[in-house]
N, C-alpha and C positions, 0 to 999 in steps of 0.2 A: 670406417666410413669409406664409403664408395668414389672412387676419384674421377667424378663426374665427366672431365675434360678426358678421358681417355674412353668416351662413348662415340661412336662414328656421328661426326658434328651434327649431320643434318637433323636428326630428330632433337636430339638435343637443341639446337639453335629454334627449331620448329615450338618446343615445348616450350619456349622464352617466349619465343612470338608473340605464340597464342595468352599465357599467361601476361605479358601484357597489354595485349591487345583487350582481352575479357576485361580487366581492371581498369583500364580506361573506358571503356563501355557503361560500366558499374558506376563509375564516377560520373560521364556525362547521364545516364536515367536516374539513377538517386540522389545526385550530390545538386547537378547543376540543370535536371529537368528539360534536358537539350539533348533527349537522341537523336543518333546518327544511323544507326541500323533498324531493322524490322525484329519482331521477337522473335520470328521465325530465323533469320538469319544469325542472330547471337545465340539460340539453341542449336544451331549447325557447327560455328564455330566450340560451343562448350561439350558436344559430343565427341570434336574433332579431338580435342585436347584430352577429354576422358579416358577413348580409346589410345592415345600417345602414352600416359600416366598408368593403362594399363599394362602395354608392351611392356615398358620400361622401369621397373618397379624402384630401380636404383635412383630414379629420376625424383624423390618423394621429397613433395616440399609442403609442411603443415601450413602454410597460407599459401594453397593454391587456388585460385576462384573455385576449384572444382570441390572441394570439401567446404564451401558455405553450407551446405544444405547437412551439414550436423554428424557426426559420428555417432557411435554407440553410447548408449545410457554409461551417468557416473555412480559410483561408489558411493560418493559426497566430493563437497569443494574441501580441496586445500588451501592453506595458510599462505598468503605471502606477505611479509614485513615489506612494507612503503619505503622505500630509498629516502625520499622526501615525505616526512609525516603529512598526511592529507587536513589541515586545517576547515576548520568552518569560520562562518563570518559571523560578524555580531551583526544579530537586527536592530533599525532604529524604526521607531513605528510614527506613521501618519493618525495622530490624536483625532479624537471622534470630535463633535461639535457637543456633546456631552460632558467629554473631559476638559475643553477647552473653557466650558462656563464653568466649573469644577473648579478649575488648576487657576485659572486665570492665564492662558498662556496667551500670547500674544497671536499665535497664527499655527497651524497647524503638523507645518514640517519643520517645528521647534526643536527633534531631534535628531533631522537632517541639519539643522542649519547648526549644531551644538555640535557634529560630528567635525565636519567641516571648519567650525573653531578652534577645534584639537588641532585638527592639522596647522591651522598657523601659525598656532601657538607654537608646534612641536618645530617645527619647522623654521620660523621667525620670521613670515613675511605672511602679506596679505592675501596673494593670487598664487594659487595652487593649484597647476592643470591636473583633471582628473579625467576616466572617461566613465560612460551612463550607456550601461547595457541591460538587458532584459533578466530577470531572474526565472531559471528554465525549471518549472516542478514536474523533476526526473528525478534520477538513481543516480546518485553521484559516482563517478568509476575513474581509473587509473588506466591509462595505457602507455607502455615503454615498449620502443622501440628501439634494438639495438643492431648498427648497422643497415639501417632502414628496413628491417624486418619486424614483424610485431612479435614481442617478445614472451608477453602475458601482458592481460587484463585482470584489476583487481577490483571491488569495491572497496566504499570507503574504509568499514569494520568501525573500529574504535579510533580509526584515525592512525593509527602505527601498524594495524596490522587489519586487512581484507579480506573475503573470500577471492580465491581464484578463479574466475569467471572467464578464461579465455576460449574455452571449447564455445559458450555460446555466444561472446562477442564474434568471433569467426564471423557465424553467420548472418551479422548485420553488413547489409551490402553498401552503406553510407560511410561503413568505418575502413579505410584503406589498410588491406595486411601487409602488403610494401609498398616504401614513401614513393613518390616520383622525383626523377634525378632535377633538381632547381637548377633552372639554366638564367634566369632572369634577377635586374640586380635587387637585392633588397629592400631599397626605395619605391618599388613601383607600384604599390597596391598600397600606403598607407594614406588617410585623408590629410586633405590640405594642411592641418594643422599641426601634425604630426612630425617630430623631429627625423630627418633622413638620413641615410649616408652615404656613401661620398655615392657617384650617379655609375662607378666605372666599380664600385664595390661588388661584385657576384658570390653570392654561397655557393657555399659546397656543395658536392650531390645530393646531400642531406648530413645530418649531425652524426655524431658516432654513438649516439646516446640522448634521445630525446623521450620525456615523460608527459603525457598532456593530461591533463584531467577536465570533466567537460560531463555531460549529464548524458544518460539514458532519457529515452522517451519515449511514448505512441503517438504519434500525430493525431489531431483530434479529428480530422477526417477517417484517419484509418482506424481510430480506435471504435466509431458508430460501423463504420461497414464491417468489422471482427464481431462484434456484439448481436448484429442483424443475423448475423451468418450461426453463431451461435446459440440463438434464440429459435432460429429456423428447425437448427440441427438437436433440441430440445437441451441443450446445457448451460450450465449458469451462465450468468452474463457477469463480466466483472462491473464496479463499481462507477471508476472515475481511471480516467487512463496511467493518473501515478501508480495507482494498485499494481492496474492491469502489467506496468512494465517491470516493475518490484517484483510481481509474482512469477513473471516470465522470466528474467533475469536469473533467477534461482532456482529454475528448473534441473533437475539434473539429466535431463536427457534433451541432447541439442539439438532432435530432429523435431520435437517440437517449437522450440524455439524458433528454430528456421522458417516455422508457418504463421509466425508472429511479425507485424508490421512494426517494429524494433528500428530508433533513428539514434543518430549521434549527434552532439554540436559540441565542441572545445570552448574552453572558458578562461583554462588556466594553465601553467607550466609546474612542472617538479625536477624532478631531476636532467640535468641539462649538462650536454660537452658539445658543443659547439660553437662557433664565434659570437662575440659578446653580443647581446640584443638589450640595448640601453632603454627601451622604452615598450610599452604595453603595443604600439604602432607595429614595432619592429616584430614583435614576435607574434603579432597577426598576418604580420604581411610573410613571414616565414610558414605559417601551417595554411596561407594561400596559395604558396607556391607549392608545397608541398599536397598540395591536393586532403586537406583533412576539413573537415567541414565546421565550421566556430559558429557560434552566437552573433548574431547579429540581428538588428543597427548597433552595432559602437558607437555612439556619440562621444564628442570632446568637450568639454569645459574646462575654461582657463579663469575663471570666477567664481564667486556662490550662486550671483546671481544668474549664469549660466547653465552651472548646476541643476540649478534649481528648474529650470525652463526644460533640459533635459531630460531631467525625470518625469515633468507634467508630459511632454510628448511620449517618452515611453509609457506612461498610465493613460493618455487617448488612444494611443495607436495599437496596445498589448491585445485588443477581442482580435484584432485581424492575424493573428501571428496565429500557426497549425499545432500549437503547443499551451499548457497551460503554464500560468504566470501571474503571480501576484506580488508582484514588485521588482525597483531597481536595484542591480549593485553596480556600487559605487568604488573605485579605484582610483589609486594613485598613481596617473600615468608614468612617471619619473622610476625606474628601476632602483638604481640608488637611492634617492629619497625614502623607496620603501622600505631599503637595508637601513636607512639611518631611524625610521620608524619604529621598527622593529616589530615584535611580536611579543601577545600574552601568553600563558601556557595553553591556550584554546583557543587564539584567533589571532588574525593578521591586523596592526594597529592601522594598517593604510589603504582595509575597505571595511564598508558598512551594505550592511541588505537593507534596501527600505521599503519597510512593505506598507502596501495598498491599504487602506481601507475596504470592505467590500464595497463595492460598485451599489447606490438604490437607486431607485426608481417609483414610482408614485402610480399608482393604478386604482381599479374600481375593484371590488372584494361582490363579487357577483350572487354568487351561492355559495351554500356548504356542503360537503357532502361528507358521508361517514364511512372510514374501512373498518372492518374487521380483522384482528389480527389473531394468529396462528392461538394466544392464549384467551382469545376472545376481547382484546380489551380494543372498545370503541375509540376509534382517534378520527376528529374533525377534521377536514381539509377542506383547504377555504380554497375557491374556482374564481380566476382572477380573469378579468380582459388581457391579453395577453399582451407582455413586454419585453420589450428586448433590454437582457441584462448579463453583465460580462459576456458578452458574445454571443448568449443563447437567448429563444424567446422563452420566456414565464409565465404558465397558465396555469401553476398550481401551486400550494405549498400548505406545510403542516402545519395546523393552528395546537397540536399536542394534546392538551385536555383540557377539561373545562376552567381549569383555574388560569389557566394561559388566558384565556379568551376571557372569564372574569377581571384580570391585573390591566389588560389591554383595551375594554370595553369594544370587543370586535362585534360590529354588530352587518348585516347583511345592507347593502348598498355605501358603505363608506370610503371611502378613497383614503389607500395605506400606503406608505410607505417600506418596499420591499427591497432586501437584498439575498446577495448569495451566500449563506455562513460558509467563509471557508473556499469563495470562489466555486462551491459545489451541491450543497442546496439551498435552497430557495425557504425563505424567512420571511413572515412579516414583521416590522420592527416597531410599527405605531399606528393606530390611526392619523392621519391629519386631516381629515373633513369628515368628523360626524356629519348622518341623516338624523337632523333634529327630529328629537323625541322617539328615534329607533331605539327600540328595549334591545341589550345587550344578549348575543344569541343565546339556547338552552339547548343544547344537546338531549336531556332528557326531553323535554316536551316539544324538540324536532323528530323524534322517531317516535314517540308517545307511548314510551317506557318500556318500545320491544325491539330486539335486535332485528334491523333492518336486512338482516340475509335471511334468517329462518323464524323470525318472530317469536324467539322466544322472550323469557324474562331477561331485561336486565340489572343489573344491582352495581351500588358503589360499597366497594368493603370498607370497613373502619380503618382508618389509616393510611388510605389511599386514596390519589382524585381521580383514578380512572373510574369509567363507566366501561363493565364487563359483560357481557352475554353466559351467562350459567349453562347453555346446553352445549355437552359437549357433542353431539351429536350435528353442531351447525355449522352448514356445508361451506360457510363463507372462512371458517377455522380452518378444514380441513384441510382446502387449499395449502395455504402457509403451515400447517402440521406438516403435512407431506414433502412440501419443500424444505423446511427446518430439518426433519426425520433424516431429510438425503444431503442434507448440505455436508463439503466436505468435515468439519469437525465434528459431526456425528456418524451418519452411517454409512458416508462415501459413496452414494450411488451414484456413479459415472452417470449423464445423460438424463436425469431424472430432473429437470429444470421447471420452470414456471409452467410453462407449456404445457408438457406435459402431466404436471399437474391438476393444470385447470380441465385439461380437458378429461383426465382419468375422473375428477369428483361430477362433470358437467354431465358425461355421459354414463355414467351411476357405474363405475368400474370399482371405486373406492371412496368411500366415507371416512376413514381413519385410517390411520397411518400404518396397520398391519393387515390391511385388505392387501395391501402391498403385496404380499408373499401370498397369495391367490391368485394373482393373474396367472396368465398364460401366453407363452409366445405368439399363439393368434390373435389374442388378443390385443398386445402391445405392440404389432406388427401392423395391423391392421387401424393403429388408432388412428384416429383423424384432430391433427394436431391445430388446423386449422379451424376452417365454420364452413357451413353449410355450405354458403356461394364460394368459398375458396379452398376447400378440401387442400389438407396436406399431410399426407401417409407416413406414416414414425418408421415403419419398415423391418425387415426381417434384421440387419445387421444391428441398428440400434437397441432393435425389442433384446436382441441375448446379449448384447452389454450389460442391459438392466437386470436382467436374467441375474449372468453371474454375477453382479454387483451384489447382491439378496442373497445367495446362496452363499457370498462371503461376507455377510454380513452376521449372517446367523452363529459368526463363530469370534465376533467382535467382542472386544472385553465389557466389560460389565459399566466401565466410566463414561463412554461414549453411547451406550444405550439411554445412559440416562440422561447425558444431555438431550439427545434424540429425541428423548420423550416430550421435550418442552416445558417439564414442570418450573411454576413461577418460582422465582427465587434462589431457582441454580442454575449457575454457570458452570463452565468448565472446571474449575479448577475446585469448587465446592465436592462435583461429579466424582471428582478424582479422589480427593477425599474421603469419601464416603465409598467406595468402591475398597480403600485403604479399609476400612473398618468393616467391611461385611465380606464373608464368601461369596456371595452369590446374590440374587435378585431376592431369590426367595425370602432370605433370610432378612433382607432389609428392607423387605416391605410389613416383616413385623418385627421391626429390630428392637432389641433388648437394649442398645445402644444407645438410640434414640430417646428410647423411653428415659431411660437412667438422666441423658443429659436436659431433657425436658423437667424432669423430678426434682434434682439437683439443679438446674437454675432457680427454680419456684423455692427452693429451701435457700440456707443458709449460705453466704461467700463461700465460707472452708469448705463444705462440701461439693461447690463447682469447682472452685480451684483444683482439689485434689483430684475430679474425674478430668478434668483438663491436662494435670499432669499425667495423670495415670497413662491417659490414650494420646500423649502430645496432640490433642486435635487443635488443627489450624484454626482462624479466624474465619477461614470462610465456610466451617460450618458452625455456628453457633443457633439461637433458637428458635430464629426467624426460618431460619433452610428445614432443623427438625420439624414445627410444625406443619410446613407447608408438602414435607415428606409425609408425614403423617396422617396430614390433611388428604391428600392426594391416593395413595391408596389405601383411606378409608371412606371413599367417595365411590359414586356409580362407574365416574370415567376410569378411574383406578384398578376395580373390580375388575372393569372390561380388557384393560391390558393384560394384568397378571392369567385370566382364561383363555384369554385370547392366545397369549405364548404357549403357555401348559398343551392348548390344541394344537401349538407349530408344534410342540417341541423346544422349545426356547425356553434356556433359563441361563441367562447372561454371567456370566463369572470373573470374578476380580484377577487382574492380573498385578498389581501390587500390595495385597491381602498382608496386611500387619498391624491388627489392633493394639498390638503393645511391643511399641518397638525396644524397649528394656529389655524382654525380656528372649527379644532374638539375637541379641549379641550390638546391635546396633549403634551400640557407643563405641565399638571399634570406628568406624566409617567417619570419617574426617569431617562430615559437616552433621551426623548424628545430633539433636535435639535442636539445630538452627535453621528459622524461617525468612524466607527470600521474597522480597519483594523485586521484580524486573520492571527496568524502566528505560527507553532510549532506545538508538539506534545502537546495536552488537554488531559482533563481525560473526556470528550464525543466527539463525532464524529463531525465534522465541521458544519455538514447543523444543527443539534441541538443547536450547539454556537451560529448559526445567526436563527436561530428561536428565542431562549430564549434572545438575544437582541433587534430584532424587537418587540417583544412580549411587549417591554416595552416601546416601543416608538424609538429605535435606527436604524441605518442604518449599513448595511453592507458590505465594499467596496472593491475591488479586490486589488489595488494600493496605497501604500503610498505617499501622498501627502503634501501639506503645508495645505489643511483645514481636512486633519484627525483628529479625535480628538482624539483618544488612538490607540495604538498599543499594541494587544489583545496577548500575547507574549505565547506559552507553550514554552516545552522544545526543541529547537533550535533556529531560527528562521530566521538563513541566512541573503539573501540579505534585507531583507523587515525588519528588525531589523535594520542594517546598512543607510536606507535607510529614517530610525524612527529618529535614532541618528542626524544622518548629517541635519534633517528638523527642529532637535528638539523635535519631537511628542513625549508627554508624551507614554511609554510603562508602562505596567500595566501588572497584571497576574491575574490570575483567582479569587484570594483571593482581589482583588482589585476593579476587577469587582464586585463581589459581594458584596463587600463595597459599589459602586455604585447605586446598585439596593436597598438597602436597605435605 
């Protein structure tokens, strides 16, 4: 290691300077929204330093402002075990006015006010200061800093153990890579109510060892202007801004990252050496001096009934916050107390989360209109007078199918009651003013039996309550075919978004989803991604993205083709499946496979069982997937796919090809003949969990059943835990699996 102090001072002293001059800079535009300089001027200063860090290569310090903007692509994330296991909190929920006539409960924050009993109980007196902060829906992450440098970032994982995510935390400019020296006493930032210490007490430069934990996020202003931007630029749009941060988080190359509007807020401590901080006060007023940016409003309650008033204001006040949120957590201000509380093997006994109910609101149900989706199938959406609800206004929302709208008696002019499922889309939940004697809507006899994109027939199959459009030639499919066809878990075509889409089927470039690989770079160059009065040109650089996207698609395994296709009734992991049991396209478009397990269900138990043993075939193909495989290309659309490649050239091929895994040795492999169902938060991303259990001989299935064999659990795991229990399926966690494979 290079012995810094025997560098001729002045650049040296210069390269401090500058590094904290930038970091201070950083802190007042991101953290505190109070520049001091011009952009122009802090880009002079950050080349000044550039060029310093290039002279001087001895001088290299991994959190310098000047590597925010990302290094080279990773490998993958490594492992790091949590110092202090990362707990979650128990949720208590805000009962509906449905449960509440139900249950008979007295009022509806009966298991706030039941959490809050624990505590005095536990404790042995009535009045319990707590504080009531906002609950931030982000990416929960770890970050340790030792000797006020930042040491690594991890996520949560399973709670003992994360990915290591420090290359792309780097490059959030909100998160400080070294602390600021505290010169101010401890006391001076906690609210009034808040216990202090002595007024002459001053911290130390910072702790020798500090852990904060605290969420990831996109601010909801910046997550609409990234989506605009990428809607422009013709590529997906994400979802809702948890995704968006989730998906960015885990990128493995951090110069993406870096072009991602990526925030931080602190919420919590973990591992800690520094002077004692007796109170939730103290150890806010410690990451304020220290320049880290927390969650806030903090409120204090030193009651229930204070509590209680706390939480109502953070559930008025939560639309205005740049972050999404749907509910309070609640804490035990008192540090000791929460040692004397203690802890369950999965939560801390001295907080609770409480969440929100969604946010309704009462509107007029104006008109209906009908989309068309990717497999034809007609879905209503009801066109509302527009309301403001959790923060945003509401002028749409999905009435699903007709039997929805039958259960509801949704009929056109009635005044509904709407919320957000989820804080994220938009739901009717009731009528509450019928228009007397309005007949309850009819989807078939509002389009008058023909699909309202290309008028063909429509049909409802046996079994189903959708209303479908049979042509598949209807341009209102196509659309959503082509964007399915490129979405990433099928054929990955970079840049191939909605946009693009619409306008490749509007301006008759493509009909179906393998006119695809018939354009041409003038073409795609040249499109007009826009309309008429606002023309907007897709371009040479984009057109040969898409370009090679297609040319490396044609060499895409045989699983992902067939999701791609969009056929009803399989998903991915069905895809995968069946890819397992055929060579090639060919072959499973007249598979003997098929047939057999079609034959054999129609006959006797013994004879399914035994071809179930024979081929271990999961759960998620059974006879519903066969005939709808079957179905599919022995139809017209079917036909036109399998010619259609035969003319690329294309004929997609299994990349894990083992119809009878007996008989390839396969009972070597540690988890040979046992199927996984995944559930929860893990400490790697899902399609790597069922990689690394295929990889060993296992299966991986969408649905818990009676022949699952584990129930793969991270941290939640809902219905399909519930679902474990009730069947009995051994659940297991990561450390268990692992026990497996070994």
């Amino acid at each position: 290691m290079p012995d810094l102090f025997s560098l001729p001072p002045a650049p040296l002293a210069r390269i401090r300077e500058l590094r904290a001059e930038l970091a201070r800079h950083n802190r007042l535009y991101y953290t505190q929204a109070a520049p001091e300089i011009s952009d122009a001027e802090y880009d002079r200063l950050f080349r000044q330093l550039e060029e310093l860090e290039q002279q001087h290569p001895e001088c290299y310090d991994p959190n310098s402002p000047t590597l925010r903007v990302g290094g080279a692509p990773l490998d993958g994330f490594q492992q790091i075990h949590h110092a202090v296991p990362m707990l979650s909190i128990d949720d208590v929920f805000e009962l509906s006015a449905d449960t509440l006539a139900k249950t008979g409960a007295a009022r509806p924050e009966l298991e706030l006010v039941e959490f809050y009993q624990r505590l005095r109980k536990n404790l042995g007196r009535d009045a319990i200061t707590v504080t009531v902060e906002p609950k931030i829906d982000g990416v929960a992450v770890s970050l340790l800093y030792r000797n006020g440098s930042l040491a690594y970032a991890a996520t949560r994982g399973d709670g003992r153990t994360g990915d290591d995510v420090t290359h792309n935390v780097r490059t959030i400019r909100s998160i400080p890579l070294t602390l600021a020296a505290a010169s101010v006493a401890a006391a001076s930032v906690p609210p009034p109510s808040a216990a202090t210490l002595d007024s002459d007490s001053l911290l130390p430069s910072f702790p020798s060892l500090l852990e904060v934990r605290g969420e990831i996020f996109m601010p909801n202003a910046a997550f609409a202007a990234m989506n605009a931007e990428r809607d422009d630029a013709g590529l997906p749009t994400f979802a809702n801004p948890r995704n968006a941060a989730a998906g960015t988080l885990k990128q493995l190359d951090p110069k993406i990252v870096a072009q991602r509007p990526l925030a931080f807020l602190a919420h919590g401590l973990g591992a800690y050496d520094g002077p004692p901080l007796a109170t939730e006060h103290e150890f806010h007023a410690l990451l304020d001096q220290l320049h880290i940016p927390r969650n806030q409003p903090v409120l204090t309650a030193r009651s229930l009934a204070e509590m209680l008033d706390a939480v109502a204001a953070i559930n008025r006040d939560r639309h205005a916050f740049d972050y999404g949120t749907d509910g309070a957590v609640i804490k035990v201000l008192d540090r000791a107390e929460r040692e004397q509380l203690g802890y369950t093997s999965r939560a801390p006994r001295w907080a609770a989360a409480y969440k929100f109910l969604p946010e309704q609101q009462q509107t007029t149900l104006n008109a209906i209109t009908i989309q068309v989706g990717r497999t034809g199938v007609l879905t209503p959406v009801a066109e509302l007078t527009p309301v403001l609800i959790s923060g945003s206004t509401v002028a749409r929302a999905t009435l699903h199918n007709q039997d929805e709208i039958d259960r509801k008696r949704i009929h056109i002019g009635a005044t509904v009651l709407v919320e957000k499922a989820g804080e994220i889309i938009p739901a009717i939940v009731k009528v509450t003013q019928p228009v007397p004697g309005a007949p309850t809507f009819s989807l078939f006899d509002h389009v008058g039996g023909k699909c309202p994109s290309c008028g063909g027939p429509i049909c409802q199959e046996a079994g189903f309550v959708a209303w479908r459009c049979s042509n598949f030639q209807c341009p209102a499919q196509a659309v959503t075919r082509i964007t399915h066809f490129a979405s990433r878990k099928a054929l990955d075509l970079e840049g191939l978004g909605d946009a693009v889409a619409e306008a490749l089927v509007r301006l008759g470039h493509c009909a179906t989803p393998l006119d695809l690989f018939s354009l041409t770079q003038s073409t795609l160059a040249t499109l007009n991604t826009g309309s008429a009065a606002e023309p907007r040109r897709f371009g040479e650089k984009n057109a040969a993205r898409i370009l090679a996207a297609l040319h490396a698609a044609r060499s895409k395994p045989l699983h992902r083709w067939l999701y791609a296709m969009g056929i009803r009734q399989l998903g991915e992991s069905a895809a995968k499946e069946l890819a397992r049991l055929h060579h090639n396209l060919t072959e499973l478009a007249d598979s003997p496979i098929l047939a057999e397990l079609l034959r054999d269900t129609r006959a006797d138990a013994k004879k399914k069982n035994a071809f179930l043993t024979k081929h271990a075939v999961s759960g998620d193909v059974g006879p519903a997937v066969a005939e709808a495989i079957s179905a599919f290309f022995q139809s017209a659309a079917g036909q036109h796919v399998l010619l259609r490649l035969a003319q690329l050239g294309i004929d997609p091929a299994s990349d894990n090809y083992l119809p009878i895994p007996a008989a390839a040795g396969l009972t070597d492999k540690p988890l040979a003949g046992k199927t996984f169902v995944i559930t929860g938060t893990l400490s790697i991303e899902r399609d790597a969990m069922k990689e690394l259990i295929e990889s060993h001989g296992g299966k991986v299935s969408g649905a818990v059943s009676a022949k699952t064999s584990y129930l793969l659990c991270g941290e939640g795991g809902g219905s399909k835990r519930d679902k474990a229990e009730q069947l009995k399926v051994p659940i297991i966690d990561e450390a268990a699996l692992h026990a497996l494979l070994a």
